[in-house]
N, C-alpha and C positions, 0 to 999 in steps of 0.2 A: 504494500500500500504506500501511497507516495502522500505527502502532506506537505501543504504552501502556506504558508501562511502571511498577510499583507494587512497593513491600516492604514488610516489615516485620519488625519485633523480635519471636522467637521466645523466650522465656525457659527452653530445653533446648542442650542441648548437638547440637553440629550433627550426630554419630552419629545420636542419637534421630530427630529433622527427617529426617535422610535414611533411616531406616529406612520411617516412613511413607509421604514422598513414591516410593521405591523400588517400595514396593507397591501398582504400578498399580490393583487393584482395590480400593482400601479410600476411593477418592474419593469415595466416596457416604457416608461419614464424615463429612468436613472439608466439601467442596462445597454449601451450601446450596441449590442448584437441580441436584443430581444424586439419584434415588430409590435406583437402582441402578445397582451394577458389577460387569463380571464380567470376565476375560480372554478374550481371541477368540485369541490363540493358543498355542502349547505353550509357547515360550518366555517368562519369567515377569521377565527383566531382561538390558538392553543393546537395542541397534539391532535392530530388528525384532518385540520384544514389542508386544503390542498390548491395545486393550482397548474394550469398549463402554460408554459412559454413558447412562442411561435418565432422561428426566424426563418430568415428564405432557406427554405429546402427544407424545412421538417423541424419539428418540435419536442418538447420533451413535458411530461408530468412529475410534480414534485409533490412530497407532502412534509410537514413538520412532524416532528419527531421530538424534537423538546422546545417549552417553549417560558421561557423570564418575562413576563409583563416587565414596560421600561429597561431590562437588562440585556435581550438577544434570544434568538432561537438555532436551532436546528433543522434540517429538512436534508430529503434523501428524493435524487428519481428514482422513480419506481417504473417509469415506461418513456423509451426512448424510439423515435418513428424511424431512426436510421438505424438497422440492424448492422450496417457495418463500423457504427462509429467503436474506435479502439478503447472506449473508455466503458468503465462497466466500479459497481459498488459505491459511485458518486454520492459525496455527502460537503453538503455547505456546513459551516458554524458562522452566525455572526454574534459579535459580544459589544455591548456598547458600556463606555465609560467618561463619567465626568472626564474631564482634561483642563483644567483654565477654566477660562472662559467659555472653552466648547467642550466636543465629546469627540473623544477617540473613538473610529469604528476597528472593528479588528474582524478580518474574514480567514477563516480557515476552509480549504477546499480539500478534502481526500477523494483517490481515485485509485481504482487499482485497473492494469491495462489488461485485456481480455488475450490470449494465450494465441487465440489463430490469428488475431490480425498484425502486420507486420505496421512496425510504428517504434521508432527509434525513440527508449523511452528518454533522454535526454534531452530530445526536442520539444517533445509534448510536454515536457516539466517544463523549460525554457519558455514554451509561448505560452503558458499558464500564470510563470512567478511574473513573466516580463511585460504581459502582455490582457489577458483575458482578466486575472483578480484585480491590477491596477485600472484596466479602463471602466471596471464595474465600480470600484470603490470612487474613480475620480467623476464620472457619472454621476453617483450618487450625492457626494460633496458640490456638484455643478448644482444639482436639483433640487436640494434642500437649500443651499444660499442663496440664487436667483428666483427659484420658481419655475425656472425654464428645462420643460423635457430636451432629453436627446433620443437625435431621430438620425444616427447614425450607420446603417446598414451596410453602404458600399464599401466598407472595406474591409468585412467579416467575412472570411470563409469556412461560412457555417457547416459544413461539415466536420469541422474542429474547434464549433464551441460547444462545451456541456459546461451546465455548473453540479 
């Protein structure tokens, strides 16, 4: 199993942060490689809400798995539409912390790579630490300071994002 872990300095008060992050469906806001989201089940927060992300070319379903009112949760996909994607046991953590004046977000991502498919795992770490956790986290810092979503697709090659 491979673990990244990345944060950053949010400059809102950690209520705000967690209001957003709370609301499963608004990741296609902050997410630069999600078009849309929607929720997949009735429950809307705590263990067992869930929810789908859409980017070009195929989507994935997640569900929380632990969840801290104001402190962060957990979630795990559970259905991935690309059968060939090389990632497989996919799990976020997010953890929110006073900081100053703001709140530190902190995202951990585990993955562990599926055995048939050929995928150089140093690469897929690399465009993960480098790449995929930081433009989700600085996304998200965009979204909750301005208010302004990101509608950033073109230059995602979604068949190697998973969160």
């Amino acid at each position: 199993m491979t673990t990244i872990t990345k944060d950053i300095q949010i400059n809102a008060p950690k209520q705000k942060v967690w209001e957003i992050l709370a609301n499963l469906e608004t990741i296609h806001d902050y997410d630069p490689f999600v078009t849309n989201s929607f929720y997949t089940s009735e429950i809307r927060e705590g263990v067992g809400a869930s929810r789908q992300c859409d980017w070009e070319g195929g989507y994935i379903k997640e569900r929380i798995t632990a969840w801290h009112p104001g402190e962060g949760y957990s979630l795990d996909v559970y259905e991935d539409s690309q059968p060939e994607s090389p990632l497989e046991n996919q799990v976020a953590h997010f953890v929110l912390a006073e900081n100053g004046p703001g709140t530190k977000v902190t995202m951990t991502f585990e993955y562990s790579l599926k055995a048939d498919v050929p995928v150089e795992p140093q690469q897929m770490e690399q465009m993960w630490a480098e790449e995929t956790l930081p433009g989700i986290l600085a996304g998200l810092k965009r979204y909750i300071e301005t208010g302004e979503p990101i509608h950033n697709v073109e230059a995602v090659n979604s068949s190697d994002h998973r969160i």
